[in-house]
C-alpha positions in Angstrom: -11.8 19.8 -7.3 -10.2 20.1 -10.8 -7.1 18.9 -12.8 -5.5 22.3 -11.8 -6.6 22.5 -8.2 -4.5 18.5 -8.1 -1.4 19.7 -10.3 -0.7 22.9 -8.3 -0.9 20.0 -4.9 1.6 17.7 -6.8 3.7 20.7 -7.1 2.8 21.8 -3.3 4.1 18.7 -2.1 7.0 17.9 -4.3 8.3 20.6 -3.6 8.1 20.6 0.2 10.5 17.3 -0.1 14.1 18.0 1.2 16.7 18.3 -1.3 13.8 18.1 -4.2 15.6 20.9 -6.2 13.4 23.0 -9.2 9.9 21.4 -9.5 8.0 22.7 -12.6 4.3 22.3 -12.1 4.1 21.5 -16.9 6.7 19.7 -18.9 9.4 21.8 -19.7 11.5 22.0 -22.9 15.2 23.7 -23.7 16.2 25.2 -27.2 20.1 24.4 -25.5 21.7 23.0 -22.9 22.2 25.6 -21.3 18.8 26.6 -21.0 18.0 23.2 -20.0 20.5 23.4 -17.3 19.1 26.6 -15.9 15.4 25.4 -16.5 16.2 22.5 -14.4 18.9 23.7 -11.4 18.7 24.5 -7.8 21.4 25.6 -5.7 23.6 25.7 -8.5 23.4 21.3 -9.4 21.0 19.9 -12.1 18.5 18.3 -10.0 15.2 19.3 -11.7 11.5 17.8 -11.7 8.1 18.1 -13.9 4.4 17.1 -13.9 2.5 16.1 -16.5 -1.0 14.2 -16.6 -0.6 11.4 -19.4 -4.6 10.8 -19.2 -7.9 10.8 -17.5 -10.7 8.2 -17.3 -14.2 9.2 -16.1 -17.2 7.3 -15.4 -20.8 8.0 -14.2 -20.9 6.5 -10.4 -24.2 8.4 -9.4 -27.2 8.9 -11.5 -29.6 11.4 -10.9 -29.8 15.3 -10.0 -27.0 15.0 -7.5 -24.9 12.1 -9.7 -21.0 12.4 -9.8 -18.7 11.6 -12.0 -15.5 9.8 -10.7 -12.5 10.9 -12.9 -8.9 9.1 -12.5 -6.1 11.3 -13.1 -3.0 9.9 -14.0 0.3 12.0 -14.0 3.7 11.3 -14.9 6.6 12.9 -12.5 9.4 13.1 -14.1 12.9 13.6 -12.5 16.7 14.6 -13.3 20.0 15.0 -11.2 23.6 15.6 -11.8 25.6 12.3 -11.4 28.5 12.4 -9.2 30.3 9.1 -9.0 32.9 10.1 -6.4 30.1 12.0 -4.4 27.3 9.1 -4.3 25.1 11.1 -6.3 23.1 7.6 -6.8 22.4 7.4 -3.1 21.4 11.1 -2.7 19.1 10.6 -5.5 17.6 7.7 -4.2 17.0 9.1 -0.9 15.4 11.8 -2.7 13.2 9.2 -4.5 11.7 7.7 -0.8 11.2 10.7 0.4 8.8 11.7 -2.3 7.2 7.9 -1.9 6.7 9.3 1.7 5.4 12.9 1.3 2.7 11.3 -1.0 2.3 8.4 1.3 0.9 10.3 4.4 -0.9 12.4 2.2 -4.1 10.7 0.7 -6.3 13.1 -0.5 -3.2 15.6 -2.1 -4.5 18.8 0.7 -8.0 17.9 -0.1 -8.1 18.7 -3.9 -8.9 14.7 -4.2 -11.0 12.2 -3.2 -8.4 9.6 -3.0 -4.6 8.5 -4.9 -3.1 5.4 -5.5 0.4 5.2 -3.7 3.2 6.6 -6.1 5.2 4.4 -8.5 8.3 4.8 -8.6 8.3 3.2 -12.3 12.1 3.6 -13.5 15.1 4.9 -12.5 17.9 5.4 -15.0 21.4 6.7 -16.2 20.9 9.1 -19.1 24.3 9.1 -21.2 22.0 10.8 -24.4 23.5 13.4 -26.7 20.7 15.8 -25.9 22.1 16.4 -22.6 25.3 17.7 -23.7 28.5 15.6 -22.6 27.1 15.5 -18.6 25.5 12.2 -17.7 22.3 12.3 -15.3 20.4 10.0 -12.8 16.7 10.2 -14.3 13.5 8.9 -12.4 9.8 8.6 -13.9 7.2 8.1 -11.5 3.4 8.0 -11.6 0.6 8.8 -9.3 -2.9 8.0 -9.7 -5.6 10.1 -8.2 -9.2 9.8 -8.2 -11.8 12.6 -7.7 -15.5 12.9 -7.6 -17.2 16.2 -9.3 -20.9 16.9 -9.4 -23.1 16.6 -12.8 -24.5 20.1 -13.3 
């Protein structure tokens, strides 16, 4: 198990999630908005997602020639889509916000790369009106997941 091994199993299963859109396994960053748009669109609508791991604790739960190390990843998921007033855009979203709860929910040890993860948090969910985004206004989501794995000391 690793840090990669669990980030390319975030990705795996975010982006297995119906209606998910672009899911970028790193944070991503536009020069432009029109880079952002592209960075984060799918089937031609903003609806874009990222990983990132904020931090990591570790601590010695095994001593010995066979101790482990548990270490408890935590990673921000971060999420964008185009808001459509007249097209319920904040119901699709949140629909899209469950069904990630879900595909994490029945999925406890992220394909085996993990020992074990704490449910996902769906921490805030949000309007973005900000000048970076050009003159479009965006539902915005941040969520976190915390998952625990065990490696060997060698």
């Amino acid at each position: 198990m690793s840090e990669a091994l669990i980030r390319a199993q975030i990705k795996t299963i975010l982006s297995a999630v119906s209606g998910i859109g672009a899911v970028h396994d790193y944070e991503r960053y536009a020069r432009s908005i029109t880079d952002f748009r592209n960075l984060m669109s799918a089937a031609g609508i903003v609806n874009g997602w990222v990983i990132h791991r904020e931090s990591t604790s570790a601590v010695q739960v095994t001593m010995g020639p066979k101790g482990q190390i548990e270490r408890n990843h935590v990673f921000r998921i971060s999420g964008v889509y185009a808001l459509d007033d007249a097209g319920g855009s904040e119901k699709t979203f949140q629909g899209i916000l469950d069904a990630v709860f879900e595909a994490f929910k029945v999925n406890g040890t992220l394909n085996s790369t993990a020992s074990s993860h704490k449910q996902i948090q769906i921490e805030s969910v949000t309007v973005t009106k900000e000048s970076e985004f050009g003159d479009d206004i965006y539902h915005t989501a941040d969520l976190t997941l915390e998952v625990m794995e065990r490696t060997a000391i060698t």
